[in-house]
Predicted model as a PDB file, atoms N, CA, C, CB and O in Angstrom, pLDDT in the B-factor column:
MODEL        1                                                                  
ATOM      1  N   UNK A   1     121.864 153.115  90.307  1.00 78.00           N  
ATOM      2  CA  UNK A   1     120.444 153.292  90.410  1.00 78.00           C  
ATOM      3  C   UNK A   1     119.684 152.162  89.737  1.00 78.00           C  
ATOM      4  CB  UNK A   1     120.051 154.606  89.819  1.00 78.00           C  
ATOM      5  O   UNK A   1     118.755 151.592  90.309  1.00 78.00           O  
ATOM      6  N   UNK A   2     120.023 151.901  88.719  1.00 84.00           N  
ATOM      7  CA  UNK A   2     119.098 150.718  87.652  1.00 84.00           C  
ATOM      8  C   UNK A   2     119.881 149.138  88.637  1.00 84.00           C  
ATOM      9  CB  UNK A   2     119.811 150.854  85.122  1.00 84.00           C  
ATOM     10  O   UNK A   2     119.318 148.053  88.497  1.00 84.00           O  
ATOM     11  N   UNK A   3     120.724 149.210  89.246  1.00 90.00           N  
ATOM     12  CA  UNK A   3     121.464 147.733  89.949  1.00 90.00           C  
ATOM     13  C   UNK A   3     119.968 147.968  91.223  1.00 90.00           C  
ATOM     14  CB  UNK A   3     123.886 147.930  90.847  1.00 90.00           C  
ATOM     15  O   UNK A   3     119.256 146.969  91.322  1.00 90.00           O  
ATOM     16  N   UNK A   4     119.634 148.982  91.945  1.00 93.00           N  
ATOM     17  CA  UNK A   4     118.940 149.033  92.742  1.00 93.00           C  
ATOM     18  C   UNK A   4     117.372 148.594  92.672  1.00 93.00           C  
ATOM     19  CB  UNK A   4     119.191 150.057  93.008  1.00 93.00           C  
ATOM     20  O   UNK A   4     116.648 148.484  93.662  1.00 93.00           O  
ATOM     21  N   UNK A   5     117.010 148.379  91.426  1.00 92.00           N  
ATOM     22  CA  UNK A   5     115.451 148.239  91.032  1.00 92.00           C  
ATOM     23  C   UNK A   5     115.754 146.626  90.865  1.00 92.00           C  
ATOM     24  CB  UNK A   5     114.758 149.253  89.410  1.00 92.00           C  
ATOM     25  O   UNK A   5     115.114 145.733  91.420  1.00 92.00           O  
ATOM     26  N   UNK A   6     117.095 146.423  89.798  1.00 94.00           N  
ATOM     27  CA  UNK A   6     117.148 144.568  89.370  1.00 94.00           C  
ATOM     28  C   UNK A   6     117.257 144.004  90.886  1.00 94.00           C  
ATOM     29  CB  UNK A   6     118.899 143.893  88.207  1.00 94.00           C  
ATOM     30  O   UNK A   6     116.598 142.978  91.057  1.00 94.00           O  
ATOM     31  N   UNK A   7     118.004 144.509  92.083  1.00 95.00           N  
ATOM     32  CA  UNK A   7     117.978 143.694  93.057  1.00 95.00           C  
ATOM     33  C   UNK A   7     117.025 143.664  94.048  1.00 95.00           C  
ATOM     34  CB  UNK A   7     118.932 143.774  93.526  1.00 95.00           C  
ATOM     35  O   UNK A   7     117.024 142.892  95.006  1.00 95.00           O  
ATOM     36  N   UNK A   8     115.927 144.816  93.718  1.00 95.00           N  
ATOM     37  CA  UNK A   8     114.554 144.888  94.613  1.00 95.00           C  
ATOM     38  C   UNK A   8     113.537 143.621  93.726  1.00 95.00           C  
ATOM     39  CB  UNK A   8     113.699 146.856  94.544  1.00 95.00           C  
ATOM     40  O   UNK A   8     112.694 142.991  94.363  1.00 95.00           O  
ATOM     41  N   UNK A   9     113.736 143.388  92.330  1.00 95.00           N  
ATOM     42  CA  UNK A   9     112.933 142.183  91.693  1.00 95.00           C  
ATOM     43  C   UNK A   9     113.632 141.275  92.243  1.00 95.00           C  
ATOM     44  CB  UNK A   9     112.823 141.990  90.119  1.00 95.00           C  
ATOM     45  O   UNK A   9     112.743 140.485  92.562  1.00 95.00           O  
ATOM     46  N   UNK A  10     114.910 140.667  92.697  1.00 96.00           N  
ATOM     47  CA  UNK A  10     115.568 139.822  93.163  1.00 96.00           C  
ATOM     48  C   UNK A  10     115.310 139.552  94.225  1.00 96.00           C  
ATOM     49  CB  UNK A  10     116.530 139.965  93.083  1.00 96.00           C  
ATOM     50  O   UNK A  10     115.118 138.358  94.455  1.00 96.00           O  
ATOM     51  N   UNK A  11     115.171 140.705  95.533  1.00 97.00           N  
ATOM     52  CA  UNK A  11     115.043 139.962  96.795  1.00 97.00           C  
ATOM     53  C   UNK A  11     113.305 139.891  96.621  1.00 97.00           C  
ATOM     54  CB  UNK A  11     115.782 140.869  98.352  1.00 97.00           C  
ATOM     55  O   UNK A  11     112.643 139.080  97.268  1.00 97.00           O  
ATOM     56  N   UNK A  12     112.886 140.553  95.960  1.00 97.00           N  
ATOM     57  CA  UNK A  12     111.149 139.986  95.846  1.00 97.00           C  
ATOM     58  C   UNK A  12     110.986 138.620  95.577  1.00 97.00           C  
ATOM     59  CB  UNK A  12     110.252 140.665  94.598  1.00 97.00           C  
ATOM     60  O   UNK A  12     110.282 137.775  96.128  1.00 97.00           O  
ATOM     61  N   UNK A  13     111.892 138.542  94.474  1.00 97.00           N  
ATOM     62  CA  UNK A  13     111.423 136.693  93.889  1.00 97.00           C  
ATOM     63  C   UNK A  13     112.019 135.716  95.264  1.00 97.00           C  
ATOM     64  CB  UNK A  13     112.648 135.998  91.904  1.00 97.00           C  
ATOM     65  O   UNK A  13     111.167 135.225  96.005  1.00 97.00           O  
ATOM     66  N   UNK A  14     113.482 135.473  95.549  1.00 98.00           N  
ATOM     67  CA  UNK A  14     113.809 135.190  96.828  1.00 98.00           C  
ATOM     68  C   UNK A  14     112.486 135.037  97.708  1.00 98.00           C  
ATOM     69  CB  UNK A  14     114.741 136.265  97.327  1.00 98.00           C  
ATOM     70  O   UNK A  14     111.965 133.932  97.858  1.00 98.00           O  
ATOM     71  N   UNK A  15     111.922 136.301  98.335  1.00 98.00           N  
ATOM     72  CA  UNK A  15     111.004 136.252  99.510  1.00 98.00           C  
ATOM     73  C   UNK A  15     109.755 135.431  98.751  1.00 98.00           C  
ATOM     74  CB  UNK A  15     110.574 137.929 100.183  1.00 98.00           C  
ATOM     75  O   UNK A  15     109.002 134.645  99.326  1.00 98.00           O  
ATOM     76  N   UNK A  16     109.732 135.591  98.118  1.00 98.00           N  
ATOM     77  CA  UNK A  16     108.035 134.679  97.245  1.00 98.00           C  
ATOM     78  C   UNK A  16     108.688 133.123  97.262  1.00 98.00           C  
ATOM     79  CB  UNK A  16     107.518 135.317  94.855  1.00 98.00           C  
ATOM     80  O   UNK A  16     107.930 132.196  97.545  1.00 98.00           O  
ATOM     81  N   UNK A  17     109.689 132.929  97.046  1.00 98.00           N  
ATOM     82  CA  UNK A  17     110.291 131.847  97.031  1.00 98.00           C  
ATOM     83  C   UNK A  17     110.688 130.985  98.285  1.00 98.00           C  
ATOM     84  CB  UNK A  17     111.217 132.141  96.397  1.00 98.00           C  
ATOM     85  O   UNK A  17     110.812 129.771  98.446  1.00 98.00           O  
ATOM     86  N   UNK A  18     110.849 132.131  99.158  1.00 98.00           N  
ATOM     87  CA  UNK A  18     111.113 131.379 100.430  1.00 98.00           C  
ATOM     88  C   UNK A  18     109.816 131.239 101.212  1.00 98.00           C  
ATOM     89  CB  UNK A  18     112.202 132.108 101.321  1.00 98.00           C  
ATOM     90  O   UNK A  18     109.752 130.533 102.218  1.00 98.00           O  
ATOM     91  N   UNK A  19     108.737 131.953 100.710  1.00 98.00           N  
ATOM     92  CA  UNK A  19     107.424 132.055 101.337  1.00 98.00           C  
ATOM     93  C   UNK A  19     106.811 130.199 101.010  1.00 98.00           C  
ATOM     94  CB  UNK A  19     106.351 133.590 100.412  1.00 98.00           C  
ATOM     95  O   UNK A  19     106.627 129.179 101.674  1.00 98.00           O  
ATOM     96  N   UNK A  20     106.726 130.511 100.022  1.00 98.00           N  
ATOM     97  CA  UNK A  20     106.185 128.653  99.092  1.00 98.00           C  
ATOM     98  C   UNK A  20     106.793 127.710  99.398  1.00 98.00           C  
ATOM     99  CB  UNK A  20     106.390 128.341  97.443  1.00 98.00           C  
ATOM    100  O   UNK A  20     106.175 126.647  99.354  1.00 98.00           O  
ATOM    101  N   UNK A  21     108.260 127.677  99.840  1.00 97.00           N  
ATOM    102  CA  UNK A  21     108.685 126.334 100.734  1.00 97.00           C  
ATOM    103  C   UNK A  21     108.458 126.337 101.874  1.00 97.00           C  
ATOM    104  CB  UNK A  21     109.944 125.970 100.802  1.00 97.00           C  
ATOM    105  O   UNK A  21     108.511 125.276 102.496  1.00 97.00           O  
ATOM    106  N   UNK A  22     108.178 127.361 102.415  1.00 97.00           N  
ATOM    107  CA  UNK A  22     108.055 127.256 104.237  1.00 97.00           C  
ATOM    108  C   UNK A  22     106.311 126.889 103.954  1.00 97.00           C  
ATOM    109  CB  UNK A  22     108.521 129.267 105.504  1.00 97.00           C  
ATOM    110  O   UNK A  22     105.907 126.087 104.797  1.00 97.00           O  
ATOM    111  N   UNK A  23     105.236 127.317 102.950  1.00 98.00           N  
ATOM    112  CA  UNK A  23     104.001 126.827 102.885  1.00 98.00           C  
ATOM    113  C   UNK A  23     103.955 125.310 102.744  1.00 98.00           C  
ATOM    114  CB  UNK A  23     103.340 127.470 101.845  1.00 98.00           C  
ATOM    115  O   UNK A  23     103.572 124.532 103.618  1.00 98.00           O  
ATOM    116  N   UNK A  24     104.262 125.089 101.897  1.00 98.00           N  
ATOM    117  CA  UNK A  24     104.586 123.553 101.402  1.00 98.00           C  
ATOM    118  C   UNK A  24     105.484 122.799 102.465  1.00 98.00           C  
ATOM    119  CB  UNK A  24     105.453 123.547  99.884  1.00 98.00           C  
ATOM    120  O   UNK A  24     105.572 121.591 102.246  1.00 98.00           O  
ATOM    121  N   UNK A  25     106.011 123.159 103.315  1.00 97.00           N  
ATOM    122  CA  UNK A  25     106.655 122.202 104.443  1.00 97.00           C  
ATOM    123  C   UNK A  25     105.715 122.458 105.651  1.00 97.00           C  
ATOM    124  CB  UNK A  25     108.371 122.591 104.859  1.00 97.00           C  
ATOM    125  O   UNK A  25     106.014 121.680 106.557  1.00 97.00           O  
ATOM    126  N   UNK A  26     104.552 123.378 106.027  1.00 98.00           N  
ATOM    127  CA  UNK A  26     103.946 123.234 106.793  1.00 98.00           C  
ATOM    128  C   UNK A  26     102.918 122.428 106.247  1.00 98.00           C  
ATOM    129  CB  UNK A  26     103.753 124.241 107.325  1.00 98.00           C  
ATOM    130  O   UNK A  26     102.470 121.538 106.970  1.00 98.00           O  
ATOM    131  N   UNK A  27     102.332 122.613 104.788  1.00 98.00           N  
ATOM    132  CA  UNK A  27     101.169 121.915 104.224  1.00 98.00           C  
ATOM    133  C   UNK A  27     101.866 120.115 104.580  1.00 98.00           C  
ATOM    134  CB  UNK A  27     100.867 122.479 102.207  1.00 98.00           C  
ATOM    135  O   UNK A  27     101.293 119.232 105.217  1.00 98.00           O  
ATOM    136  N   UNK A  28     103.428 120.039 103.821  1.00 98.00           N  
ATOM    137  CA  UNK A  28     103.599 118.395 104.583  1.00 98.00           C  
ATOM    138  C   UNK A  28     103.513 118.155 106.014  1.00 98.00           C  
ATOM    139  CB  UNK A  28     105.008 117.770 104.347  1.00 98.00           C  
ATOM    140  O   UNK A  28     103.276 117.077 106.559  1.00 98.00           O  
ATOM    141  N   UNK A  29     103.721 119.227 106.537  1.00 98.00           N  
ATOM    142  CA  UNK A  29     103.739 118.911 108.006  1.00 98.00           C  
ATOM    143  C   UNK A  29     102.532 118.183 108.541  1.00 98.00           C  
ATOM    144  CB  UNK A  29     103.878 120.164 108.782  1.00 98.00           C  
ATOM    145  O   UNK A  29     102.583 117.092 109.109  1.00 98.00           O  
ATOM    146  N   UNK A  30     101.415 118.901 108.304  1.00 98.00           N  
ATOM    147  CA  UNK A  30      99.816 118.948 108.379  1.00 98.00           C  
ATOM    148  C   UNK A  30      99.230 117.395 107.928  1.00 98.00           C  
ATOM    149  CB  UNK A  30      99.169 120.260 107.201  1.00 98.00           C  
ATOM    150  O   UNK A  30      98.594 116.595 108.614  1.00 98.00           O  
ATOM    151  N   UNK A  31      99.708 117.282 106.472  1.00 98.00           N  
ATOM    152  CA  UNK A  31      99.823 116.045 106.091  1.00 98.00           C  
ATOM    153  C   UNK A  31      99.666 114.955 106.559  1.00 98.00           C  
ATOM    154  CB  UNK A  31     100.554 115.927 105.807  1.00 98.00           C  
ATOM    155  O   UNK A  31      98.655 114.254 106.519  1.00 98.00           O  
ATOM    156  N   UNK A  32     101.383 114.599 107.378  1.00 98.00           N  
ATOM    157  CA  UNK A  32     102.029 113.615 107.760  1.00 98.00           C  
ATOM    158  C   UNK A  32     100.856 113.530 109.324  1.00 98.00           C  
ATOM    159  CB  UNK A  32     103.906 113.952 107.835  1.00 98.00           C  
ATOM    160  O   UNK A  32     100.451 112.460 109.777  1.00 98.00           O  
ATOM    161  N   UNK A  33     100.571 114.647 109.801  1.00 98.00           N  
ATOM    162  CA  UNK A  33     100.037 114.560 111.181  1.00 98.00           C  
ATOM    163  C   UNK A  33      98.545 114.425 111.009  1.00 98.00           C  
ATOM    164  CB  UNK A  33     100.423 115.837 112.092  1.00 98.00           C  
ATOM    165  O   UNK A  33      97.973 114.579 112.088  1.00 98.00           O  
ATOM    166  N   UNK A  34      97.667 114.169 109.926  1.00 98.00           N  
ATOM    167  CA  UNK A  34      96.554 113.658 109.501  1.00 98.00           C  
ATOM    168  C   UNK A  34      96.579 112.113 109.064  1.00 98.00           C  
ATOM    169  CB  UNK A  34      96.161 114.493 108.486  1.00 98.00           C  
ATOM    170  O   UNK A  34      95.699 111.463 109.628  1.00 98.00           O  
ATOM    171  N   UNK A  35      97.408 111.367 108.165  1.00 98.00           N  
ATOM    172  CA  UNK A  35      97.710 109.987 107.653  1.00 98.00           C  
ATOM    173  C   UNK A  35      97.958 109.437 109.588  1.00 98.00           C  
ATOM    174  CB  UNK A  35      99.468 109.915 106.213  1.00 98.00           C  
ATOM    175  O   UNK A  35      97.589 108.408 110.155  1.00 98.00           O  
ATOM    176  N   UNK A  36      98.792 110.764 110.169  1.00 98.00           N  
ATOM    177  CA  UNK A  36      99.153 109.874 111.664  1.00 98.00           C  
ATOM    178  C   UNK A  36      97.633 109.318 112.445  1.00 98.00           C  
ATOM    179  CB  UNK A  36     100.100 111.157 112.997  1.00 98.00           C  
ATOM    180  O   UNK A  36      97.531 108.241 113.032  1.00 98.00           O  
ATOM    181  N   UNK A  37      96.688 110.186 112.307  1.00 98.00           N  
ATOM    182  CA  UNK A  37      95.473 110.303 112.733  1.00 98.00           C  
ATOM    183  C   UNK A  37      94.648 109.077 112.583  1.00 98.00           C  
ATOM    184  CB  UNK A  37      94.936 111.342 112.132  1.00 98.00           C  
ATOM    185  O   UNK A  37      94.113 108.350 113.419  1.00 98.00           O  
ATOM    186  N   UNK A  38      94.705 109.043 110.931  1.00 98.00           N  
ATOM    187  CA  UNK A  38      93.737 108.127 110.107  1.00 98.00           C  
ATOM    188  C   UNK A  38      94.080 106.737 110.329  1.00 98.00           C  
ATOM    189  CB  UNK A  38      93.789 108.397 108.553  1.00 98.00           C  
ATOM    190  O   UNK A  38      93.293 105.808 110.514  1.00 98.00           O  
ATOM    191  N   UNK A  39      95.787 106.688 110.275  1.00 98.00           N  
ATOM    192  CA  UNK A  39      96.369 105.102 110.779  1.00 98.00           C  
ATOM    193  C   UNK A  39      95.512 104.935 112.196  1.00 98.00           C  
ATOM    194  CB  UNK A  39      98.425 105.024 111.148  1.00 98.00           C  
ATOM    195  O   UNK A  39      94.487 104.254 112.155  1.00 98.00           O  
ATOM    196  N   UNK A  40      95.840 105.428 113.202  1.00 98.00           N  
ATOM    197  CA  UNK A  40      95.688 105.113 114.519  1.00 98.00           C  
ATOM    198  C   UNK A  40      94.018 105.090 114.497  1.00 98.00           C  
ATOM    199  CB  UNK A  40      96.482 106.230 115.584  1.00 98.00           C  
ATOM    200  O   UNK A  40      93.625 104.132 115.164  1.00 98.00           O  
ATOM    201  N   UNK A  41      93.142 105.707 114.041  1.00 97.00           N  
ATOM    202  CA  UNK A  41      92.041 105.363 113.735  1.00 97.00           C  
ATOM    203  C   UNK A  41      91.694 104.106 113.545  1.00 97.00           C  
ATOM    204  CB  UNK A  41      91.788 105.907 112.926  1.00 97.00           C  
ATOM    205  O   UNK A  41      91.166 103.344 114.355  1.00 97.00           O  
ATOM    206  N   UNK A  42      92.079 103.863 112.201  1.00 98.00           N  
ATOM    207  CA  UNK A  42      91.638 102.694 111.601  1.00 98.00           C  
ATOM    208  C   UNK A  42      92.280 101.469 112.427  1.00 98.00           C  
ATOM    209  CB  UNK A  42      92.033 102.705 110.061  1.00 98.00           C  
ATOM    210  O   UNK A  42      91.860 100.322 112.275  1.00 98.00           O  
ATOM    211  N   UNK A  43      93.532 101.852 113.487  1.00 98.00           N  
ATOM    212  CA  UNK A  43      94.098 100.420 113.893  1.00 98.00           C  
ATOM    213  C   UNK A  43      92.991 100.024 114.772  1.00 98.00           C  
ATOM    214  CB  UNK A  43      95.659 100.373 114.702  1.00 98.00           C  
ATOM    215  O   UNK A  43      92.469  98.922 114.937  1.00 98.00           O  
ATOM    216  N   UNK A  44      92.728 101.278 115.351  1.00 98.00           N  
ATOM    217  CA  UNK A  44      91.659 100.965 116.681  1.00 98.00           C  
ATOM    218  C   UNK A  44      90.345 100.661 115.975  1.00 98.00           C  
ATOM    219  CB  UNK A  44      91.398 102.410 117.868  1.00 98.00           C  
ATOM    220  O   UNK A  44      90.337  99.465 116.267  1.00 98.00           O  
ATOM    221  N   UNK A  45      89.848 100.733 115.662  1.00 98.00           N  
ATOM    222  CA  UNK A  45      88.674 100.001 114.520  1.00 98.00           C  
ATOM    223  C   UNK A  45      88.954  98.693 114.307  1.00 98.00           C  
ATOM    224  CB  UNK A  45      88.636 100.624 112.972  1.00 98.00           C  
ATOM    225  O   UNK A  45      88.082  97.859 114.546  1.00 98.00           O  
ATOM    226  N   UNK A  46      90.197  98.310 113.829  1.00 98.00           N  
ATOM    227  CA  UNK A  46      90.614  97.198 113.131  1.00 98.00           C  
ATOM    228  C   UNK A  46      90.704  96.036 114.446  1.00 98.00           C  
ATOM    229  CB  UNK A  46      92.127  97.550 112.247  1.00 98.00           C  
ATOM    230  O   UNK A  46      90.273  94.887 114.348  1.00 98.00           O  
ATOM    231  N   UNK A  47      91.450  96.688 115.848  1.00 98.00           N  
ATOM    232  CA  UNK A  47      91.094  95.696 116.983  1.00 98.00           C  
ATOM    233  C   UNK A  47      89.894  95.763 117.644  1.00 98.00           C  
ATOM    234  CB  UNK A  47      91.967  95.751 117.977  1.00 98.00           C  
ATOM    235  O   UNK A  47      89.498  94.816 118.323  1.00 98.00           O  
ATOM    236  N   UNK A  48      89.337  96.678 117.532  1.00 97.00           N  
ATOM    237  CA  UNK A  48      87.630  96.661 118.042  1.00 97.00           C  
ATOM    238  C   UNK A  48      86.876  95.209 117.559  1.00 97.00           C  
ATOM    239  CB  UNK A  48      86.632  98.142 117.155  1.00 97.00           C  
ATOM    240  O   UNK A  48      86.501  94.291 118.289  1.00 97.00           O  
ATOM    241  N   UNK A  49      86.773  95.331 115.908  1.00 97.00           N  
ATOM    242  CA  UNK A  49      86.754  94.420 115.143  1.00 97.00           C  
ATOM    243  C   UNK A  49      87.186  92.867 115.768  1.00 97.00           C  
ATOM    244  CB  UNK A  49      87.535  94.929 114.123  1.00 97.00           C  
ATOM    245  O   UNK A  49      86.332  92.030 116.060  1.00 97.00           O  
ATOM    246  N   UNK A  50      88.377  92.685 115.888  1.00 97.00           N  
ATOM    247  CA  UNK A  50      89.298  91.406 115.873  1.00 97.00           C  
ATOM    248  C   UNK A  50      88.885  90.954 117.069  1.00 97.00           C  
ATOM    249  CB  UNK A  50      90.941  91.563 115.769  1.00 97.00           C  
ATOM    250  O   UNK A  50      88.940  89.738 117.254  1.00 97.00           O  
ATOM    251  N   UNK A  51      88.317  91.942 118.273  1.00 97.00           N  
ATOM    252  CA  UNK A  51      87.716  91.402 119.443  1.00 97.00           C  
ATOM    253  C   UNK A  51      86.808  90.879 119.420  1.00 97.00           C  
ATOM    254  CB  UNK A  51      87.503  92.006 120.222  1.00 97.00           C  
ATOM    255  O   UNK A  51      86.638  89.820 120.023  1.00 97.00           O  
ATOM    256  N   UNK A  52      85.753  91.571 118.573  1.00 97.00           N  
ATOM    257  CA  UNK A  52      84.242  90.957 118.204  1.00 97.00           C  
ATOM    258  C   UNK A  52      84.691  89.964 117.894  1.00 97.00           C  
ATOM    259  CB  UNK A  52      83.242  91.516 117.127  1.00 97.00           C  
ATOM    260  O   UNK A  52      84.880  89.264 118.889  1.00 97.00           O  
ATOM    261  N   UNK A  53      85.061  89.369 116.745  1.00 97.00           N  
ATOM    262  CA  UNK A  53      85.254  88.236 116.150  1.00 97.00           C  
ATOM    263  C   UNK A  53      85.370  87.090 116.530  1.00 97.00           C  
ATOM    264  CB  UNK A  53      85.949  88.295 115.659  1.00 97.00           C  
ATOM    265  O   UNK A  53      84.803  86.059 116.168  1.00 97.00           O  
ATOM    266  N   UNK A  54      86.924  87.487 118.067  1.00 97.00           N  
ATOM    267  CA  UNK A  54      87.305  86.150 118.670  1.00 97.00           C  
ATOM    268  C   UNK A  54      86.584  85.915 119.694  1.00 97.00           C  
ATOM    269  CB  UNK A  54      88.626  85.998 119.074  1.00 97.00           C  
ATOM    270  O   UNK A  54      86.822  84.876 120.309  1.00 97.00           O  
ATOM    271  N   UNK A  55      85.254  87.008 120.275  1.00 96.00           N  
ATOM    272  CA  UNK A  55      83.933  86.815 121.051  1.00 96.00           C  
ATOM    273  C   UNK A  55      83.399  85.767 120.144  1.00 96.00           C  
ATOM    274  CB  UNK A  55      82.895  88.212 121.235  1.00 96.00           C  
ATOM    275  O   UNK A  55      83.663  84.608 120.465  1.00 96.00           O  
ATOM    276  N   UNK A  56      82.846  85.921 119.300  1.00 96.00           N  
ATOM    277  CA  UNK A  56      81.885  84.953 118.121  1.00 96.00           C  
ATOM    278  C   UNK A  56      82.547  83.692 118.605  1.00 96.00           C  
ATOM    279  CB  UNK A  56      82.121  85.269 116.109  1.00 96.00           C  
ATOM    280  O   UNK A  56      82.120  82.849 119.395  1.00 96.00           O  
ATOM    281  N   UNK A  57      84.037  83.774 117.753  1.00 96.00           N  
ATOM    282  CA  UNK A  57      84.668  82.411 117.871  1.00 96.00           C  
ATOM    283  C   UNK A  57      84.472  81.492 119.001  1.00 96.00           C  
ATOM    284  CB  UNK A  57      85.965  82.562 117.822  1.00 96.00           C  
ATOM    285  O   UNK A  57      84.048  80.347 118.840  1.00 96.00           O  
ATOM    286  N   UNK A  58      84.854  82.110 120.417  1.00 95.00           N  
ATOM    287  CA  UNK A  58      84.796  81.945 121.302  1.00 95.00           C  
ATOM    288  C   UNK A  58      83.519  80.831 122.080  1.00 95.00           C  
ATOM    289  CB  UNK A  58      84.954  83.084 121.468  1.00 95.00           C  
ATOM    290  O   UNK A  58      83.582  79.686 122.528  1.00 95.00           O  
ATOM    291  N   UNK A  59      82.171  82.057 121.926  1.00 96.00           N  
ATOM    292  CA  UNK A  59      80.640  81.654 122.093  1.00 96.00           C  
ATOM    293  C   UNK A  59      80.672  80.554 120.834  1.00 96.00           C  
ATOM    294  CB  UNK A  59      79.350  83.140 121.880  1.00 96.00           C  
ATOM    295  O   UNK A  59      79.643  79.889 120.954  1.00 96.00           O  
ATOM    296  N   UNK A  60      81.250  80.204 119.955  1.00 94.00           N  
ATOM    297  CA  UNK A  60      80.793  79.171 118.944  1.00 94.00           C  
ATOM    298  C   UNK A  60      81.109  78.085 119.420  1.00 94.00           C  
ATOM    299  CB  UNK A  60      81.290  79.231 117.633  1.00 94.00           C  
ATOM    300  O   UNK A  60      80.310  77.153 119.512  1.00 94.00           O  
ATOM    301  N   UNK A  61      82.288  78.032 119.788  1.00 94.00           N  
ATOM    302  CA  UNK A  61      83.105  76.449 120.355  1.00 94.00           C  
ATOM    303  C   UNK A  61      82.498  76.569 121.614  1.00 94.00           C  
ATOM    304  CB  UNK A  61      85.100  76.285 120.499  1.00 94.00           C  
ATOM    305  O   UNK A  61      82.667  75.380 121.883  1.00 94.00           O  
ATOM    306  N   UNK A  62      81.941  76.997 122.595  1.00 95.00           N  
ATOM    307  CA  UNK A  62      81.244  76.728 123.803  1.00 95.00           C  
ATOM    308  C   UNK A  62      79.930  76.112 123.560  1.00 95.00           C  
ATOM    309  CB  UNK A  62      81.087  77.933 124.576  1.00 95.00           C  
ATOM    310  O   UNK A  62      79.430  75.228 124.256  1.00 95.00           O  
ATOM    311  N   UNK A  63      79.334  76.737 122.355  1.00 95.00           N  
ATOM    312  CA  UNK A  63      77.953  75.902 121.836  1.00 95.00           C  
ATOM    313  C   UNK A  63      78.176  74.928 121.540  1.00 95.00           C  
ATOM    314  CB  UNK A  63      77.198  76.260 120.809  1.00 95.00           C  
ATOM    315  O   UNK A  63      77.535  73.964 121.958  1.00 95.00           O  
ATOM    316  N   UNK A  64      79.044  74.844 120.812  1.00 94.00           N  
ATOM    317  CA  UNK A  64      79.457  73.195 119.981  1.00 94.00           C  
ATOM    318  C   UNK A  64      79.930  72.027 121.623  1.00 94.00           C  
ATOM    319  CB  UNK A  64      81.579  73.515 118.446  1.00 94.00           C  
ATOM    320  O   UNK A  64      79.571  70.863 121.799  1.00 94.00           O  
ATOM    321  N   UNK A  65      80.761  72.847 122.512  1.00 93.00           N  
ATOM    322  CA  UNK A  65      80.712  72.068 123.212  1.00 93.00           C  
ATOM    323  C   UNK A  65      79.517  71.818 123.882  1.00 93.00           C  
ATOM    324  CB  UNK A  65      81.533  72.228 123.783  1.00 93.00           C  
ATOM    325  O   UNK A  65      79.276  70.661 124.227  1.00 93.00           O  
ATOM    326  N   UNK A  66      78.854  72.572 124.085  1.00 92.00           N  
ATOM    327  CA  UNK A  66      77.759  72.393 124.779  1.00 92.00           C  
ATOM    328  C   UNK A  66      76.679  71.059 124.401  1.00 92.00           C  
ATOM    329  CB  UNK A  66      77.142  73.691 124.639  1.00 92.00           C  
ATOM    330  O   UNK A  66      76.243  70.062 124.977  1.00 92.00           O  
ATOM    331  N   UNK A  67      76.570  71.644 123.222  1.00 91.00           N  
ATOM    332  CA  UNK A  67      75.800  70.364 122.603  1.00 91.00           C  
ATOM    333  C   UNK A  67      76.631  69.124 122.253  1.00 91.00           C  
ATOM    334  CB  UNK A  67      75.099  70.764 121.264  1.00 91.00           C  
ATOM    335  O   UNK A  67      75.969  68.090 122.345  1.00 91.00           O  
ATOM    336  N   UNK A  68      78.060  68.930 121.829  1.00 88.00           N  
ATOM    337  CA  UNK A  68      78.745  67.826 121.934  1.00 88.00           C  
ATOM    338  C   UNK A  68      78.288  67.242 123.370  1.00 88.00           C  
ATOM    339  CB  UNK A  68      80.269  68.116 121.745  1.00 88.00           C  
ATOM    340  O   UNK A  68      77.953  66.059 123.310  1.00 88.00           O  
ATOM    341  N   UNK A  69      78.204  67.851 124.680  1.00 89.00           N  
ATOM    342  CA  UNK A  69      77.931  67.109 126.202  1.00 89.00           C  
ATOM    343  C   UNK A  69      76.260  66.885 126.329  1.00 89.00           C  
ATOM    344  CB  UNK A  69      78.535  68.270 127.684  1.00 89.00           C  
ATOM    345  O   UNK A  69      75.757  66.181 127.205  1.00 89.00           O  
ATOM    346  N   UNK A  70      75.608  67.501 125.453  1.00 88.00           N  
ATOM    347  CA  UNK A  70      74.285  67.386 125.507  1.00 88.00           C  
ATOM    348  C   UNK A  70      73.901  66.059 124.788  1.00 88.00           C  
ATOM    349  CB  UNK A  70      73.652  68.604 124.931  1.00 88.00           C  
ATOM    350  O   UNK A  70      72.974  65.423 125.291  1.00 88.00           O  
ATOM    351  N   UNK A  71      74.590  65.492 123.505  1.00 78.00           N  
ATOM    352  CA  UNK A  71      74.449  64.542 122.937  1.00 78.00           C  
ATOM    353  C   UNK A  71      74.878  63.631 123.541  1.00 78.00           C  
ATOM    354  CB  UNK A  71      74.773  64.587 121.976  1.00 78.00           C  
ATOM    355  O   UNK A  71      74.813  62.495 123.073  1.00 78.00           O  
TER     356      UNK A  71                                                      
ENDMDL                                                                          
END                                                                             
């Protein structure tokens, strides 16, 4: 009778225990699939960016030529 109460605190702690790793491996799960988000975000930002830029570049050396043939 008293083995029956120590192993009802036992499979309690167990189940609380197995509850908090299966939380904590969905909380990493969640995680990993947000950082996935934020990368791919920011890459596409980052070439949005790099396009503008080599537009600028681009229109700059056409001016310069322009006026190099104008002179």
């Amino acid at each position: 009778g008293q083995v029956l109460v120590l192993g009802l605190f036992v499979v309690v702690g167990l189940f609380m225990v197995a509850m908090t790793v299966a939380n904590v491996g969905m909380m990493v799960a969640e995680k990993i699939h947000l950082q996935d988000t934020v990368d791919a975000s920011a890459y596409s930002a980052a070439v949005v960016e790099a396009r503008y830029m080599n537009l600028s570049a681009y229109i700059n050396r056409a001016m310069v030529a322009n006026y190099d043939s104008m002179a």
